[in-house]
C-alpha positions in Angstrom: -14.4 15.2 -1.4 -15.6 12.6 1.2 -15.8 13.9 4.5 -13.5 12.5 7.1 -15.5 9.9 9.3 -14.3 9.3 13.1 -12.8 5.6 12.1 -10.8 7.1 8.5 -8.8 9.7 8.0 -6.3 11.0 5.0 -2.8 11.8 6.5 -0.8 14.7 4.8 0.1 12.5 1.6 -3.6 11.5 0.8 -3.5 8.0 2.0 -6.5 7.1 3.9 -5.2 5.6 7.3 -7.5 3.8 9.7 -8.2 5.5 13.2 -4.7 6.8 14.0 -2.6 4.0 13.0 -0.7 3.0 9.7 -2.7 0.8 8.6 -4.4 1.3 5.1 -8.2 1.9 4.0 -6.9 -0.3 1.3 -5.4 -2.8 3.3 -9.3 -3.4 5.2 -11.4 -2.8 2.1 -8.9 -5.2 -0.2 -9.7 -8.2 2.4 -13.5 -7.1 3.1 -13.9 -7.4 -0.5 -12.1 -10.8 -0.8 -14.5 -11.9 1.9 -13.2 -11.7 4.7 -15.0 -11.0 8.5 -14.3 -8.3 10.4 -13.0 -10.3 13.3 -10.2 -11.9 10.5 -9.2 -8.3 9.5 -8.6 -7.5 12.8 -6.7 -10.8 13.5 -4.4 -9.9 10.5 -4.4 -6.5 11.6 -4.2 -6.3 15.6 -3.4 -2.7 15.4 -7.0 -2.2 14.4 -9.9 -2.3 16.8 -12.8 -4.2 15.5 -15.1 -1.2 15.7 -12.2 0.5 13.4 -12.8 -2.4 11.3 -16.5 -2.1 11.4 -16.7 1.5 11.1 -13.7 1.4 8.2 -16.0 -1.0 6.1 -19.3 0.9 6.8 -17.4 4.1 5.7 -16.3 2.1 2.6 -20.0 0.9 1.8 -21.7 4.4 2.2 -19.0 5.6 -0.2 -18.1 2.9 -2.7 -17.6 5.0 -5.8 -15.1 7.2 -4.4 -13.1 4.7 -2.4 -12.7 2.4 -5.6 -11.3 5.4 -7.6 -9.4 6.3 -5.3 -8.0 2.6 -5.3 -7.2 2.7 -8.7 -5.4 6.0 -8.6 -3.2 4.3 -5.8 -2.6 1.7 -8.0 -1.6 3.8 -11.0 0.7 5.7 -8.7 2.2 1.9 -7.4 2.9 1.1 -11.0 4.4 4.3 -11.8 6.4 3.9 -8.7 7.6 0.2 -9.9 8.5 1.7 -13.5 10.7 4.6 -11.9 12.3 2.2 -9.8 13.6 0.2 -13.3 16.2 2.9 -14.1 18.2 2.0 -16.7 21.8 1.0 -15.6 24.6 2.5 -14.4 27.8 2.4 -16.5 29.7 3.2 -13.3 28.1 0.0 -11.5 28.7 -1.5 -14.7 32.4 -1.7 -15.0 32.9 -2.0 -11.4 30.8 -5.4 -11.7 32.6 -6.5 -14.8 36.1 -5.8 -12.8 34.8 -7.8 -9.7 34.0 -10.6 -12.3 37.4 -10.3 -13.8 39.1 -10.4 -10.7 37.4 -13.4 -9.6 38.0 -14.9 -12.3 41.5 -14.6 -12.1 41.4 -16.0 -8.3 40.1 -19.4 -9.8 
């Protein structure tokens, strides 16, 4: 496990936050690593300080290897996310959509 630095922190669902905001590891390394300055992450992120930016993509540097698996396991867990949200469809919604249509239909 990585230990917690002052400017990261994992809240009680395993997301690594930044200082005591809402704002992602991800969100900070995701632009560091598309090249972005600290000062830009903080403009796009005002919530941050730009010594939690700093120290978020020092702690990211001194532990690469961990931070990128744990990026892909939050991706795996966003795409299983999207597929659960593709539930097959409702015969209920179904006919009540078909009925609207016929009904409209009718109108015109």
């Amino acid at each position: 496990m990585i230990p917690c630095k002052a400017y990261v922190h994992q809240d009680q669902f395993g997301v690594w936050r930044v200082g005591r905001t809402r704002v992602s590891l991800d969100s900070v390394v995701i632009a560091f690593e598309q090249g972005h300055s600290a000062e830009t992450i903080q403009q796009q992120y005002p919530a941050l300080s730009l010594e939690e930016v700093y120290g978020t993509v020092a702690f990211y540097l001194a532990n690469q290897e961990e931070i990128r698996e744990y990026l892909r396991n939050q991706d795996a867990l966003w795409e299983e996310a999207k597929l659960r949200s593709r539930t097959p469809p409702n015969p209920v919604m179904d006919r009540l959509r078909a009925q609207r249509q016929n009904a409209d239909s009718v109108r015109s």
